[in-house]
C-alpha positions as CSV (number, residue, x, y, z in Angstrom):
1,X,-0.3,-22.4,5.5
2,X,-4.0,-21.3,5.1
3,X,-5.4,-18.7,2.7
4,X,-4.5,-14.8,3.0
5,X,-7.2,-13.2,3.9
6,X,-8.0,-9.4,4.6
7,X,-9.7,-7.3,7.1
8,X,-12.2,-4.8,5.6
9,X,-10.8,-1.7,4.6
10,X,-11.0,1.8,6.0
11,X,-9.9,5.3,4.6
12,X,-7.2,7.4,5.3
13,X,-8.1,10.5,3.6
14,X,-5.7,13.6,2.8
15,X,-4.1,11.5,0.8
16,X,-1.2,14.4,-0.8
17,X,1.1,11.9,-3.3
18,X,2.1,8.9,-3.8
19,X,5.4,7.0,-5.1
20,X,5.9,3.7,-5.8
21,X,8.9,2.6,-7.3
22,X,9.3,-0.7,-8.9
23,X,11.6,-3.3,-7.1
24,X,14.2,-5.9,-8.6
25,X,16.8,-6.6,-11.0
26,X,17.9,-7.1,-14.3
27,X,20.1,-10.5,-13.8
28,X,22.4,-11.2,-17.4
29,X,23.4,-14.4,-18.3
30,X,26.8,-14.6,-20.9
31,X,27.2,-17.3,-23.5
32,X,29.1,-17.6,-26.6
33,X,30.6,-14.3,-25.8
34,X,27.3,-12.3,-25.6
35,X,24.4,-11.4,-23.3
36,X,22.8,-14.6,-24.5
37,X,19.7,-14.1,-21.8
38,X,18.8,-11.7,-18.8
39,X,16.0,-12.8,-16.4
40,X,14.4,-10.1,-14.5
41,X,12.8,-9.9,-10.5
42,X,9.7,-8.7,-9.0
43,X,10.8,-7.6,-5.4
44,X,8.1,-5.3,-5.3
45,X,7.4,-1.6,-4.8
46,X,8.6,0.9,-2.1
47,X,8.2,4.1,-1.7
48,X,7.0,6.8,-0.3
49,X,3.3,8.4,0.7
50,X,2.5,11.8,1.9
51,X,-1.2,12.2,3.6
52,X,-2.4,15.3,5.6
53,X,-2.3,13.6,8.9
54,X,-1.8,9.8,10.0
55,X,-5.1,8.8,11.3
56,X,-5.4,7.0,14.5
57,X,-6.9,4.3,13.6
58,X,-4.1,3.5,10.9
59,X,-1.9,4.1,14.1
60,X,-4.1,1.8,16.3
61,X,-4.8,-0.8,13.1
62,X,-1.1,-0.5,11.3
63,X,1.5,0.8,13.4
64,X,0.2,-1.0,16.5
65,X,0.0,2.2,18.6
66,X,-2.2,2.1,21.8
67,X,-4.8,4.0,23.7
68,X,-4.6,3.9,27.6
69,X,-7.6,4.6,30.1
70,X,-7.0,8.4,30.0
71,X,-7.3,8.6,25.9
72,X,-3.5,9.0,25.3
73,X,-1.8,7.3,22.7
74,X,1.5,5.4,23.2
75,X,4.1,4.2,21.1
76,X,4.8,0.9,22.6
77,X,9.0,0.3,21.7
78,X,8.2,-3.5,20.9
79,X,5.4,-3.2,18.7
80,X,4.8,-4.9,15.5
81,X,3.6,-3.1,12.4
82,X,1.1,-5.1,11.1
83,X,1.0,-5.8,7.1
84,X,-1.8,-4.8,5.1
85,X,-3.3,-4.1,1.7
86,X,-3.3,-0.9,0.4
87,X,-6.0,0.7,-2.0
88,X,-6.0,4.0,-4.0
89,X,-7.4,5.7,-6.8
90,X,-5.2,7.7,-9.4
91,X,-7.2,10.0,-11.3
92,X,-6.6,11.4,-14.9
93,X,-8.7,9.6,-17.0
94,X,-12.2,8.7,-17.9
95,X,-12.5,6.4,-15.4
96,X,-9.9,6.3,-12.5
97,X,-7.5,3.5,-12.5
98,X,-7.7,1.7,-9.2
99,X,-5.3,-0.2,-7.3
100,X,-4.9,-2.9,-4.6
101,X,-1.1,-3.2,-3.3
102,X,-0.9,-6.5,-1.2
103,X,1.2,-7.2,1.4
104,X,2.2,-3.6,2.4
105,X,4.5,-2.5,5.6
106,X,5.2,0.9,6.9
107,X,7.4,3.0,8.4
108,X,6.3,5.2,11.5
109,X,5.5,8.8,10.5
110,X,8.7,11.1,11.6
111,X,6.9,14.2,13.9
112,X,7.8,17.6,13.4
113,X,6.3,21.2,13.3
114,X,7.8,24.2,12.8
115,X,7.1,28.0,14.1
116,X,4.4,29.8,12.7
117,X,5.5,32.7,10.4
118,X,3.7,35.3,8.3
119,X,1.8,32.1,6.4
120,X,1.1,28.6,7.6
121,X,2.4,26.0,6.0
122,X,0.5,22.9,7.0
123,X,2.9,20.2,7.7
124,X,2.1,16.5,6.3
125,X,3.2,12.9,7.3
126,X,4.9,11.1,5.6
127,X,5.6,6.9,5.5
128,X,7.4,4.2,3.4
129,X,5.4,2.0,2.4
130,X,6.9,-1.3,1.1
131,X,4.9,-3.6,-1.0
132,X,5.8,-7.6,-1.8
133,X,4.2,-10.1,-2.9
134,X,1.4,-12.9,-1.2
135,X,-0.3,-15.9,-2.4
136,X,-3.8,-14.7,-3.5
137,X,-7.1,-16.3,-5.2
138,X,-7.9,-20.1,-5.9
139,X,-4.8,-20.2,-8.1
140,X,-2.7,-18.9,-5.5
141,X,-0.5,-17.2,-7.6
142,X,1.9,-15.1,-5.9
143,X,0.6,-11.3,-6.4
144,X,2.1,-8.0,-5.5
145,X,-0.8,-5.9,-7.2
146,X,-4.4,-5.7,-8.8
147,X,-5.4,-2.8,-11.2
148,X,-8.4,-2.0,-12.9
149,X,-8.8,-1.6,-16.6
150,X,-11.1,0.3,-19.1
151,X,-12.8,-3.2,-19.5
152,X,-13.0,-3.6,-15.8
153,X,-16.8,-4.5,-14.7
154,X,-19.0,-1.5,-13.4
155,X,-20.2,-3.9,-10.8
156,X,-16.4,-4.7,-9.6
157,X,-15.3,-1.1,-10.5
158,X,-17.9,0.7,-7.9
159,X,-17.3,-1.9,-5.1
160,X,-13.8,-1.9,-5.7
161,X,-12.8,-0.7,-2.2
162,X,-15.6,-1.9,-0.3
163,X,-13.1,-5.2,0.6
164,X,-9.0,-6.1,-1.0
165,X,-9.8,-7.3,-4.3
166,X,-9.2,-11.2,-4.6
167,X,-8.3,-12.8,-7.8
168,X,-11.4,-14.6,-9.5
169,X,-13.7,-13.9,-6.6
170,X,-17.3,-13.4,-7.2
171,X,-18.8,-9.4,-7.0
172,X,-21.0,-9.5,-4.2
């Protein structure tokens, strides 16, 4: 199997929340009549994220949606959602923390509206987004995650999402 590797990223802005809940278990082992050990899995994150609209190039790029000669876009039944890497900010602090979620998958956005009353409510999308683990970096240990720090490099820190962070690599 050859190295992961990741096309370069692109926004999807209108980002409104997002919730990612740990994955995995909490497995006990019992000896000499008490929990004697309990080994714990990474399975991940999943969970859900709310944007203002689902671009179409996420639909293109991601959710392998179509555009035919006459500029519509199709759903195509047999489609493959394409996995991807995942980058956000969450602000709060001095500095940001920043984030790279590897191997994500998503759902397809459910499509609804609703009549307009005496105030309008702008409707959002919103997709789950599951996130496992990939084999990443020279070590190729197997990573679900990266996160910056308040030691984090300036130099890394300002490119951060200018390609999917790669453990190790040199900052261009």
């Amino acid at each position: 199997m050859g190295a992961i590797t990741f096309d370069t990223p692109f926004a999807l802005p209108g980002s409104v929340s997002l919730s990612l809940e740990a994955q995995g278990e909490l497995t006990p082992f019992y000896a000499d009549g008490v929990k004697y050990y309990v080994s714990s899995s990474n399975s991940g994150y999943e969970g859900d994220w709310e944007v203002a609209m689902i671009t179409d190039e996420f639909r293109e790029k991601i959710l392998s949606e179509y555009i035919d000669k006459n500029k519509v876009m199709l759903e195509e039944a047999t489609a493959k959602v394409k996995r991807f890497a995942l980058g956000f900010e969450i602000d709060g602090d001095v500095r940001g923390t920043r984030f790279w979620f590897y191997c994500c998958t998503s759902t397809r956005p459910k499509t609804e509206s609703s009549t307009i009353e005496d105030t309008i409510e702008p409707t959002t999308d919103t997709v789950t987004i599951s996130a496992s683990a990939v084999s990443v970096g020279a070590a190729k240990k197997m990573a679900v995650r990266a996160k910056t720090t308040a030691e984090t490099a300036d130099e890394l820190y300002d490119k951060w999402f200018e390609k999917v962070y790669i453990p190790d690599q040199e900052v261009a």
